[in-house]
TIPA-91620 format. One line per 4 residues: number of its first residue (from 1); their letters; for each residue x, z, y of N, C-alpha, C, CB. Coordinates in nm, 3 decimals, padded with zeros to 5 digits. Each point is the difference from the previous one (the first is absolute). Glycine has a CB too. Layout:
% TIPA-91620
NUM = A = X:Z:Y:X:Z:Y:X:Z:Y:X:Z:Y; ...
END
This chain:
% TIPA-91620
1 = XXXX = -06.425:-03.047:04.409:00.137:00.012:-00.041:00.078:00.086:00.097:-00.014:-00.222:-00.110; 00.127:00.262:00.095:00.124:00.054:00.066:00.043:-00.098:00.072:00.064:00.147:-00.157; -00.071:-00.073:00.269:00.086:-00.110:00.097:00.103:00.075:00.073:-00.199:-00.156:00.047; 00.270:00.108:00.055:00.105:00.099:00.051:-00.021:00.063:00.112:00.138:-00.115:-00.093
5 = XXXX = -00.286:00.096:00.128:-00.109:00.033:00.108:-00.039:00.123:-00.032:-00.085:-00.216:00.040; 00.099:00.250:-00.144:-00.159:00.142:-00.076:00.114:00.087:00.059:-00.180:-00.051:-00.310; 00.090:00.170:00.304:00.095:00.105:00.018:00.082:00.061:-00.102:-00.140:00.029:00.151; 00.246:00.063:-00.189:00.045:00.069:-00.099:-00.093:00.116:00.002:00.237:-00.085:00.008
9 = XXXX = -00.217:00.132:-00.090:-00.074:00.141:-00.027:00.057:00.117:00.074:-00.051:-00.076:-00.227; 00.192:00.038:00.204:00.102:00.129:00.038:-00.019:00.010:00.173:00.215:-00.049:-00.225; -00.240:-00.055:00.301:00.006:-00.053:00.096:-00.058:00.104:00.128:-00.006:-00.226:-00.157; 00.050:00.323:00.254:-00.038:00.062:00.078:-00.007:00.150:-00.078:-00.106:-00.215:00.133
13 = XXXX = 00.122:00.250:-00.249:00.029:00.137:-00.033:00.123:00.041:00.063:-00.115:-00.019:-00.207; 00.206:-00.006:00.163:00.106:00.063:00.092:00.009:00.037:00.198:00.101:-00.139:-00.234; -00.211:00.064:00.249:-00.035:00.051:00.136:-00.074:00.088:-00.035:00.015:-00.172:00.136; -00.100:00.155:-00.199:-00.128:00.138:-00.052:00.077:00.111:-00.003:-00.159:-00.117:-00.169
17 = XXXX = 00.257:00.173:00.104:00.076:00.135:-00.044:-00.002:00.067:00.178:00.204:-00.106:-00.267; -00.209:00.194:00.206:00.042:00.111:00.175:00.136:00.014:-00.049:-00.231:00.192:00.090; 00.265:-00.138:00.042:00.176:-00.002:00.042:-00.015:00.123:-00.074:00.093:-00.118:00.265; 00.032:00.112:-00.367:00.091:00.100:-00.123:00.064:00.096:00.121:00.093:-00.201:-00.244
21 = XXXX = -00.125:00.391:00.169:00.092:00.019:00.114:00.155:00.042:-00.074:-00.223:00.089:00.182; 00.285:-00.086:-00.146:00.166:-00.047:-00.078:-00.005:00.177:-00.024:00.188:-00.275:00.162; -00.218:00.360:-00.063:00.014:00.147:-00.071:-00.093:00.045:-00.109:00.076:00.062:00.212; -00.164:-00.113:-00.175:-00.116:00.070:-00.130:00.074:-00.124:-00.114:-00.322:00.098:00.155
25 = XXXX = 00.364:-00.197:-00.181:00.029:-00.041:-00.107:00.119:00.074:-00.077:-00.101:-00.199:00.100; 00.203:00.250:-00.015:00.110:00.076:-00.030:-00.074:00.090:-00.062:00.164:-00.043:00.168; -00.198:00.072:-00.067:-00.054:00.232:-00.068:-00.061:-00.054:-00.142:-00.150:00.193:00.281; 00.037:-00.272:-00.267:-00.033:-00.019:-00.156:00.084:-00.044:-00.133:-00.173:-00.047:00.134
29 = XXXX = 00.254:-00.027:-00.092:00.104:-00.049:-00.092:00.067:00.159:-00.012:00.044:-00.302:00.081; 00.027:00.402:-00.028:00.066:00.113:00.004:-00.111:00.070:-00.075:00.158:-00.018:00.218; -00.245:00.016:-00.204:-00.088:00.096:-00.077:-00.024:-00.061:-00.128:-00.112:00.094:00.199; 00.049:-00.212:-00.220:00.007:-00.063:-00.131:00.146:00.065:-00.090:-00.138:-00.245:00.121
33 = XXXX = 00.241:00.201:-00.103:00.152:00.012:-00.007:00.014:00.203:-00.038:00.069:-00.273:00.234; -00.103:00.293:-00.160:00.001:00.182:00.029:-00.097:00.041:-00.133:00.001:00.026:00.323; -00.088:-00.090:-00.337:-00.099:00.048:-00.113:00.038:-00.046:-00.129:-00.181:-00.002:00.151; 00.235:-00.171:-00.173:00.060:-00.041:-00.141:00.164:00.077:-00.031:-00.146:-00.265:00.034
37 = XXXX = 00.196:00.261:00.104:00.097:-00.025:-00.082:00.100:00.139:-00.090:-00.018:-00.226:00.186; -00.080:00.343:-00.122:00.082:00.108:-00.127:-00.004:00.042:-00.119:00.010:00.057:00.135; -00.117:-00.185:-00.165:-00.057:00.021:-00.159:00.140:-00.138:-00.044:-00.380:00.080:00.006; 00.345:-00.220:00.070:00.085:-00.081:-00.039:00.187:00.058:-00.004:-00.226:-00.176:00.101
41 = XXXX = 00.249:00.257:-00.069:00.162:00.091:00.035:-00.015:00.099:-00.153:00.012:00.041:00.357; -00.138:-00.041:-00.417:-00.050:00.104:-00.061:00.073:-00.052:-00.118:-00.230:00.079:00.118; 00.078:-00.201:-00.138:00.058:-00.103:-00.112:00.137:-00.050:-00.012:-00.205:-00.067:00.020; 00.224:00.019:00.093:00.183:-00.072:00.007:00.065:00.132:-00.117:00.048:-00.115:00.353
45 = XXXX = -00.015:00.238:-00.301:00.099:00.083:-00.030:-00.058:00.023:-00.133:00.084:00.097:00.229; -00.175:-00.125:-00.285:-00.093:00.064:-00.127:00.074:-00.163:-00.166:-00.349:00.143:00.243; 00.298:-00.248:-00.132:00.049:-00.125:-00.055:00.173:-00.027:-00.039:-00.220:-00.073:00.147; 00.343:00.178:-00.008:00.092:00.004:-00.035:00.051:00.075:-00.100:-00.014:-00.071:00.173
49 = XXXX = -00.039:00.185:-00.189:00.010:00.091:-00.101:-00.038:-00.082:-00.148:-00.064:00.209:00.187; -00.058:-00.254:-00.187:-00.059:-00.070:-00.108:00.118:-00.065:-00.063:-00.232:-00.035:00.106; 00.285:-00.049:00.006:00.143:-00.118:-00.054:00.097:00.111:-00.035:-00.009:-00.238:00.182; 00.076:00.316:-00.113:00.107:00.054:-00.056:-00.020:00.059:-00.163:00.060:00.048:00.263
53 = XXXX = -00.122:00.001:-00.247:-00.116:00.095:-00.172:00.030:-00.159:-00.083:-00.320:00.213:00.122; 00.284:-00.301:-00.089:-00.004:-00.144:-00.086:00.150:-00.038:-00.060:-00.201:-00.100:00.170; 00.276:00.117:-00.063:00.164:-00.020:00.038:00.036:00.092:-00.102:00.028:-00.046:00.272; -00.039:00.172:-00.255:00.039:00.091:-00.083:-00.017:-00.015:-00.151:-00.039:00.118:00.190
57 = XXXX = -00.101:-00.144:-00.220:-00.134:-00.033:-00.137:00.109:-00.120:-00.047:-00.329:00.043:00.109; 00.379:-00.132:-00.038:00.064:-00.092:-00.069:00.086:00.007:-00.055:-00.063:-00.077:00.094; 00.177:00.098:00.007:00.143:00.088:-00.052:00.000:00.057:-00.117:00.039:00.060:00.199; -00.141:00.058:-00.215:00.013:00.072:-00.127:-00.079:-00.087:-00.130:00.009:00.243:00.156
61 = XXXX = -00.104:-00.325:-00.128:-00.044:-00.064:-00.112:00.127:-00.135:-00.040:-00.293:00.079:00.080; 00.370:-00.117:00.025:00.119:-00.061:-00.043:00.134:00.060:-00.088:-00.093:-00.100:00.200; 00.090:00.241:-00.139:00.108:00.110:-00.089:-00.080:00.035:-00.152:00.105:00.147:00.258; -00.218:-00.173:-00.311:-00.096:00.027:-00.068:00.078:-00.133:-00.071:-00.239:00.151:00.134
65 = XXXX = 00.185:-00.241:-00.103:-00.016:-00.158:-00.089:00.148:00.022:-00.077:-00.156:-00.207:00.203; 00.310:00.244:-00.070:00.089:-00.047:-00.045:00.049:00.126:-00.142:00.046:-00.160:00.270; -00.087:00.268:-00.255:00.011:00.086:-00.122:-00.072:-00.069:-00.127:00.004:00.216:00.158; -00.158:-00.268:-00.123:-00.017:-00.047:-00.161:00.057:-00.119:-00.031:-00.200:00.099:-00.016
69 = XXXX = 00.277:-00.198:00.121:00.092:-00.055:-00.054:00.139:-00.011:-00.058:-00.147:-00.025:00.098; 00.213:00.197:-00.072:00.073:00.039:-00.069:-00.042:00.037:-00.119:00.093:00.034:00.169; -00.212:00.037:-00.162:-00.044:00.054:-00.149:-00.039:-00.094:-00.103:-00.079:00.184:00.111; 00.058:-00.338:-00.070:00.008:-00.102:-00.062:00.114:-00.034:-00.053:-00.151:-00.044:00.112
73 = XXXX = 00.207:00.017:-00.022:00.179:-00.038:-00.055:00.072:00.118:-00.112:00.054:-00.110:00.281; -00.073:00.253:-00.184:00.029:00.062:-00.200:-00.033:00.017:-00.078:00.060:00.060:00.022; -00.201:-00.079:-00.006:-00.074:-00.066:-00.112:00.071:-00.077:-00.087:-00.167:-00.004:00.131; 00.184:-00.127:-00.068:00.065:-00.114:-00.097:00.152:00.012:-00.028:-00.172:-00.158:00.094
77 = XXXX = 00.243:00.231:-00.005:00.138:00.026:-00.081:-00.025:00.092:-00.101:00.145:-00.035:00.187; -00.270:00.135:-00.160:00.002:00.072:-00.157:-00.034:-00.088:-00.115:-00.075:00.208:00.102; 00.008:-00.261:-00.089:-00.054:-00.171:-00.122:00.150:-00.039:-00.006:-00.283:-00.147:00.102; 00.339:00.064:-00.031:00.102:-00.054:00.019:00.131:00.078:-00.097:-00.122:-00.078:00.247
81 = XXXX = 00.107:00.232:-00.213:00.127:00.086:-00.121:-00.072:00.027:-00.106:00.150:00.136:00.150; -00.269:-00.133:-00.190:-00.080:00.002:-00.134:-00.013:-00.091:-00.075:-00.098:00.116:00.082; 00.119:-00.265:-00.007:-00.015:-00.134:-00.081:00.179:00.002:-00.050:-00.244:-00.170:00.170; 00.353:00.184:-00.079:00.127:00.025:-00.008:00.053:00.092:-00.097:-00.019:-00.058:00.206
85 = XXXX = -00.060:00.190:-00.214:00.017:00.079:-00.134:-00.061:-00.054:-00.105:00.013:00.185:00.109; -00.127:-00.232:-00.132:-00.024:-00.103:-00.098:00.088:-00.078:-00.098:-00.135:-00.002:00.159; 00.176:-00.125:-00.065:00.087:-00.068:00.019:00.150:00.059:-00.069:-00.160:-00.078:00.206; 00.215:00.212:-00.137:00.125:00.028:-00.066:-00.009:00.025:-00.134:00.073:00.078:00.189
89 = XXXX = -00.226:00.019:-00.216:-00.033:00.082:-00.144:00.004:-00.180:-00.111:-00.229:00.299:00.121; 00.187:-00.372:-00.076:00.023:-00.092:-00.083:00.136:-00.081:-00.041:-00.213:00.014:00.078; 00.255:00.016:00.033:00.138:-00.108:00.018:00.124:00.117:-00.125:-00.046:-00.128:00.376; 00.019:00.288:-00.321:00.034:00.054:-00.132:-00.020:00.020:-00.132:00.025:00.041:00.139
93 = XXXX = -00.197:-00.058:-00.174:00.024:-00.019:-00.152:00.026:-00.153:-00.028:-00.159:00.207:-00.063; 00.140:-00.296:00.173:00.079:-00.143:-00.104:00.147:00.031:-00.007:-00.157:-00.214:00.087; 00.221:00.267:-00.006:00.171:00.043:-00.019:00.005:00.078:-00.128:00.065:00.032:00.261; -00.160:00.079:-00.275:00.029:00.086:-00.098:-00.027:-00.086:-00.117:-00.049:00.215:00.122
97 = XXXX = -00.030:-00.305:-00.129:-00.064:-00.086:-00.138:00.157:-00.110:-00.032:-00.351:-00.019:00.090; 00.394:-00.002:00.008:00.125:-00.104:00.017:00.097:00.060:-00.107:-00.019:-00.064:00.279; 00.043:00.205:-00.191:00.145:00.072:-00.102:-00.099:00.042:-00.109:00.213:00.126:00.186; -00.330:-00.076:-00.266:-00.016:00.023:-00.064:00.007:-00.159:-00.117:-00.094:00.246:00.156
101 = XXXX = 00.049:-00.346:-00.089:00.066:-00.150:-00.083:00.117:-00.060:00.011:-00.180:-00.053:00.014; 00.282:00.108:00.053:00.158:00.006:-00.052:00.006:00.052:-00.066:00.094:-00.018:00.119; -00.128:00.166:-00.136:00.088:00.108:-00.077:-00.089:-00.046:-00.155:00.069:00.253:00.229; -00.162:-00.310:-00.246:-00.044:-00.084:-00.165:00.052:-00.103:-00.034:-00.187:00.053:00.009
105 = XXXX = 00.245:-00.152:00.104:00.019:-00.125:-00.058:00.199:00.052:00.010:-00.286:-00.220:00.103; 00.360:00.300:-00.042:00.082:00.064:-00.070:00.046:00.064:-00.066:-00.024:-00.049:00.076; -00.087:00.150:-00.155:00.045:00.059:-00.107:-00.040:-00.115:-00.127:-00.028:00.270:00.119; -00.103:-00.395:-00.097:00.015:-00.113:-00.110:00.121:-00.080:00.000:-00.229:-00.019:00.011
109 = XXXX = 00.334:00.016:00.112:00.092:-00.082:00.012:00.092:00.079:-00.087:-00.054:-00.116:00.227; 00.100:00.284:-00.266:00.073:00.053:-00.021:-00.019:-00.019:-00.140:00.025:00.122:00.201; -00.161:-00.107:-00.302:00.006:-00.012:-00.076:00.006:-00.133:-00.070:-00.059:00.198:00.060; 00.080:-00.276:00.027:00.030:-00.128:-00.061:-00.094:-00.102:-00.020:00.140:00.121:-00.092
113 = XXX = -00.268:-00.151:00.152:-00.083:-00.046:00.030:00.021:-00.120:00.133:-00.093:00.227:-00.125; 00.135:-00.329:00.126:00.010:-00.070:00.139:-00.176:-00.042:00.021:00.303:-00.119:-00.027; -00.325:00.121:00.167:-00.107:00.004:00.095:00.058:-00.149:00.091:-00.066:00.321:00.004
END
């Protein structure tokens, strides 16, 4: 079994390592850094562009939407004055049918006919 006797595993590696030297870790980190990072400055400015183009792409597909939603709307006010001309063309021949059934049931009133 495990006891609190056994050794760890990890146990005396960290003495094992040789002494890090703090300049060669720099220079390598600077060189790592020196070698990624003018592609990553590359991408960045490539990725900002990407967004603005998107920014832009939107805007105009929003000025887009709101025209065919005008062209909807006069759409339907044109329906809207076509159902309305409809509507009047009828409302005048029942008027015209109206005086044309006065002007019979007054010339039967004239001749002496009560209605």
């Amino acid at each position: 079994g495990v006891g609190p006797s056994d050794a760890s595993p990890d146990e005396g590696v960290v003495e094992d390592l040789p002494l890090i030297d703090e300049k060669a870790v720099e220079q390598l980190t600077e060189g790592l850094i020196s070698h990624y990072l003018p592609d990553l400055q590359r991408s960045k400015s490539a990725l900002q562009e990407l967004t603005q183009n998107q920014v832009v792409l939107l805007e105009t597909l929003e000025q887009e939407i709101s025209k065919f939603k005008e062209c909807n709307s006069i759409l339907d006010i044109n329906a809207l004055f076509s159902e309305a001309k409809h509507y009047h063309n009828k409302l005048v021949n029942i008027r015209n049918e109206m005086m044309m059934l006065h002007e019979k049931t007054s010339k039967l009133k004239v001749s002496g006919i009560n209605i």
